[in-house]
Steps between C-alpha positions, in 0.01 A plus 500: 500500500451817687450843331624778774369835394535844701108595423238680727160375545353674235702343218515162649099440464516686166767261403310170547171662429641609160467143367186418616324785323282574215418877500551767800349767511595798776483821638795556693511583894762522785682261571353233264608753196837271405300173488312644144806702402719197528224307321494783253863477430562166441165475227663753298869313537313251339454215808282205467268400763404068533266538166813608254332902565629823586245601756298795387463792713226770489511814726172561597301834603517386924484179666121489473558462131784296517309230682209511230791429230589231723166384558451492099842297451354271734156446349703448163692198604776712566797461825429888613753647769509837659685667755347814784537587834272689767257744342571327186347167618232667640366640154556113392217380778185463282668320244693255730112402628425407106837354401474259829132458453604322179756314572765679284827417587698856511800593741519817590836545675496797794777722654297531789412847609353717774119633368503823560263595809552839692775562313730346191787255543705329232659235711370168561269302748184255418194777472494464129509130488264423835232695326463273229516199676125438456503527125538125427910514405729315653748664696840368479817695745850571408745567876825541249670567155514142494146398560452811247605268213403151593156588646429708146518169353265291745273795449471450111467104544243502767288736340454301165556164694180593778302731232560816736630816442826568759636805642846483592562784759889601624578782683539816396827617521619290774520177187385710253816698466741348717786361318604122606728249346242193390524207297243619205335111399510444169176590325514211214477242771251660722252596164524108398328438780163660409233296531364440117197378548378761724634743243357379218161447689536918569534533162209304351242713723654850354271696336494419148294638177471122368389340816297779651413429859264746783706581771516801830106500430272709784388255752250559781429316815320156364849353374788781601514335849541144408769611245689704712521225721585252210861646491559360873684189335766694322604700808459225732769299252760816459748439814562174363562590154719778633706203681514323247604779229737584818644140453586497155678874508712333792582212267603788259660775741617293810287714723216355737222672526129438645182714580629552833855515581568395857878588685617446823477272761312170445354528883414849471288664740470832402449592071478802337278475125657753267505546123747713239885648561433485921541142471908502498502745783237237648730180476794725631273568814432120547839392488664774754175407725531094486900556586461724792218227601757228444752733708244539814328170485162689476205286347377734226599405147438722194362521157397665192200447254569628157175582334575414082149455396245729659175451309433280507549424863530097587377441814671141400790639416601744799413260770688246340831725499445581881675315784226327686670629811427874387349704834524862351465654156570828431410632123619775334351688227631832298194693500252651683116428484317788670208373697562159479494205729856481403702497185494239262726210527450522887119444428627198262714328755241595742205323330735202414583416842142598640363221320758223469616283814727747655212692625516646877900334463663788296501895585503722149574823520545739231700829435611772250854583341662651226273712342620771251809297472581581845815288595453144694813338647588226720447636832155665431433103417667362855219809658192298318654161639542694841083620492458168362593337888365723717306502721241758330625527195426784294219459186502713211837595582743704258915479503721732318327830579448689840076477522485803763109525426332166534813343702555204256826433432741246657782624680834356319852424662821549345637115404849604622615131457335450186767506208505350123875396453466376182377790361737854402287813534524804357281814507582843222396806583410780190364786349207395215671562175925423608445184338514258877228322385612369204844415563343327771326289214788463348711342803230321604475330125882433551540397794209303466513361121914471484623400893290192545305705824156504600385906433244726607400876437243707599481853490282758732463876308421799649105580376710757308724261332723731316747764749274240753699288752522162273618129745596202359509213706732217381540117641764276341538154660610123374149397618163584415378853602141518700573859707182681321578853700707790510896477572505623851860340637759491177799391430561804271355804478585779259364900527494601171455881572712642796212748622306195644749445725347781773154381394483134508637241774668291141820368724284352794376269256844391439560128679819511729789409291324635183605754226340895464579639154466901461456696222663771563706830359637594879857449614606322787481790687175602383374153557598515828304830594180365294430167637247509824673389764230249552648350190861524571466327868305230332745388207783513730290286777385205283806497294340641170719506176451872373587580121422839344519549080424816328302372231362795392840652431610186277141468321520907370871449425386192275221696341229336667362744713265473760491090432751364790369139479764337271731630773347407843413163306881435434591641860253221677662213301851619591421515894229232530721147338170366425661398141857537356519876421676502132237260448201668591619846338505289234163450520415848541634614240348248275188612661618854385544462172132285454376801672636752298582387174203719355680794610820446337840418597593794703214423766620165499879641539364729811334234671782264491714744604301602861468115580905454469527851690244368745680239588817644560386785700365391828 
């Protein structure tokens, strides 16, 4: 029976990894922060996890001592979980060594983050996670919300099932905080299917008063070698206990998943090898590029390799998931390695087919994107395709930025014909503290949780974030969503603060035949004098629905203030028909009063008051 949730990617791994843990023990860091607040939250609600436990959480001094507690669970006998991101992880490094040098099976789960270098960045790519790929964990990827949850649970499996310790890496932001309609598996039936044995094997070698045992001794170069080497078997063995851990969540969840993912055409000639939230964006690529090849009768086919389980890497494993008539590969990796051969994964795919039968019959070429969180969409993904068949193609290429120094990056064309039907788009724009973002939360939950549609949210802030410009980018559709990238072309977009309209090109993002709402206090006739004319000639050229509501003027005459949301939030449900509008201000206003109920009944009374007003007066 499915479980649809609105969740982001942060408290869908938290979820399932809730069950499977003993202690956790954290030091908080953007954006993996919510995972141990969530965790934190339901302990002290009083939640059980598979053993009949609340799961205890402990706060540590930094991540460097976090990972000791962790490391000290572990040695105990004890299921230890944490939770970090960029410079975080990279305090954790010299314990992850010791923790995978024995064989303790710990899951660290990681909003993936950009390490800061020559200067700091908050948003998400792989640096933090590709520099501990050599410290013996497994490395297990996350491209959605909904891989969020059900690859949190093949990480805890695996990692007692194969005696290794797993990191389970998402990306920061992009899944991390991006809100998406998923069906949540149910945690009873995925922790029944822990391997026992293995468990209580873990347990009997935990360091114990009454059955002392010498362990993590000081070993020197007669015997450190040969033991080293020793753990070869267990690593060698992982892919296919991740398959077959993969295999029984599927039995649970309904989901498929292997080590490598492979979608497209089963003759394809031309691959690209990807891993985390560019995946979607990847498959959406592959599809509009096998149908225009249909359309022209070319003989190219495309595909897409989905990365899940990075370290370790299966030779066995990726060539298996290839088409055998693969000619070019081109792999794509979110960081940067200065002074390297080339970054990571490339190297991996590069080594694989180097020394496997494919030899001198497949090209691999490797490139750069979305560092710092910087957006990826489809047509940057068509360019790689496009390098991918030429002539020459371009190595160590970068798409989604203008490289005017080194002369790296792929030149991208518009996909004028390339249009998701199935999918209603809508893009808010606001000031950081007018409450967009979380009414935004709040449809999205709605629309998502209460009209049967697929949902997505993600939200770009000004580095300022409050009196900052604040977008939220929302998908509905009655399909799965896998767009991983801004809202450029929407069928709604709403200015949420009329002075943006002489700064910001909002309406051109408007589809023809789509609504623009204004907040505004002017007139007609001062509307008429204040819009660019830029503006004007383009709503009345592509047939644009224009609405204007003064929601500043009802939220002060409510008592509310400064907080328009409620208002604008009512307004989009009465113009957009995405739901029956009594019925979804029915919803708000439940919403409302769960909000505010702490604050007594005449906050409740205000806020119920701007969403009826909102509704009736755009």
């Amino acid at each position: 029976m499915s479980n649809y949730v609105t969740v982001d990617g942060n408290q869908a791994a938290a979820h399932v990894a809730y069950d499977f843990t003993e202690v956790a023990a954290i030091y908080p860091i953007t954006p993996s922060s919510p995972m141990a607040e969530h965790t934190d939250r339901w302990s002290a609600q009083g939640r059980l996890n598979m053993f009949g436990q609340r799961v205890q959480l402990t706060e540590m001094q930094s991540e460097a001592g976090a990972i000791a507690a962790i490391h000290g669970v572990l040695q105990a006998g004890g299921l230890g979980t944490s939770f970090t991101s960029s410079q975080g992880l990279m305090l954790m490094v010299p314990v992850l060594y010791r923790i995978a040098g024995e064989r303790l099976p710990g899951v660290l789960h990681v909003a993936s983050r950009t390490v800061g270098t020559h200067a700091m960045s908050i948003f998400g790519d792989h640096s933090d996670v590709m520099a501990c790929r050599d410290t013996g964990f497994a490395q297990l990827s996350s491209g959605s919300v909904q891989e969020a949850a059900d690859m949190a649970a093949v990480a805890h499996l695996a990692a007692v099932k194969g005696s290794i310790p797993f990191m389970h890496f998402f990306d920061g932001f992009r899944t991390s905080h991006e809100l998406s309609r998923i069906d949540m598996p149910d945690t009873k039936k995925l922790t029944a299917l822990m391997d026992t044995e293995a468990l209580d094997c873990f347990r009997a070698r935990a360091l114990n008063p009454e059955h002392p045992m010498l362990r993590a001794t000081v070993q020197n170069g007669d015997v450190y070698f040969q033991v080293r080497e020793a753990n070869n078997t267990a690593y060698d063995q992982l892919a296919d206990v991740v398959e077959d851990v993969m295999a029984q969540v599927a039995g649970v969840t309904g989901r498929e998943y292997h080590v490598f993912d492979y979608y497209g055409a089963a003759d394809a000639t031309d691959v690209v090898v990807a891993m985390g939230s560019v995946s979607g964006t990847a498959q959406e690529a592959c599809d509009y590029l096998n149908a225009r090849a249909q359309a022209d009768g070319t003989d190219k086919r495309y595909g897409f390799l989905q990365v899940h389980l990075y370290r370790p890497f299966s030779a066995k494993h990726f060539l298996g998931a290839l088409p055998e008539t693969v000619q070019r590969i081109a792999v794509l990796d979110r960081c940067k390695c200065m002074g390297s051969a080339g970054e990571p994964l490339f190297l991996d795919v590069s080594s694989v087919i180097a020394n496997s039968d494919r030899a001198g019959k497949v090209t691999v070429i490797g490139g750069r994107y979305g560092l710092s969180s910087k957006d990826t969409d489809t047509a940057q993904i068509v360019a790689v395709f496009d390098n991918l068949a030429a002539a020459e193609p371009k190595r160590g290429f970068t798409i989604g930025i203008n490289d005017d120094v080194t002369n790296l990056s792929l030149p991208v064309r518009p996909l004028e014909d390339f249009e998701d039907g199935d999918t209603y788009s809508c893009k808010f724009w606001g000031l950081g503290g007018d409450g967009t973002v979380g009414a935004n939360h709040n449809t999205i939950r709605i629309l998502g949780d209460c009209a049967d549609m697929y949902a997505q949210a993600y939200f770009e802030y000004d580095s300022k974030k409050s009196f900052g410009v604040t977008k939220s980018h929302l998908r509905l559709s009655k399909k799965p969503i896998r767009s991983t990238y801004y809202v450029k072309r929407a069928d709604f977009v709403a200015c949420h603060n009329q002075s943006y309209v002489r700064q910001y090109d909002m309406v051109q993002e408007v589809k023809p035949g789509g609504t623009f709402l204004l907040n505004t206090s002017w007139t007609p006739e001062e509307l008429d004098a204040n819009l660019p004319g830029k503006m004007k000639r383009y709503i009345a050229q592509n047939g644009i629905r224009l609405f204007t509501v003064d929601a500043v003027e009802v939220a002060q005459r409510v008592g509310l203030g400064s907080h328009i949301n409620t208002v604008l939030q009512a307004a989009f449900f009465q113009i957009a028909g995405l739901m029956p509008v009594e019925e979804a201000l029915d919803y708000m206003k439940d919403a409302a009063r769960k909000s505010y109920a702490r604050k007594g009944d005449a906050v409740v009374a205000k806020n119920v008051a701007a969403i009826e007003e909102g509704a009736q007066k755009c």
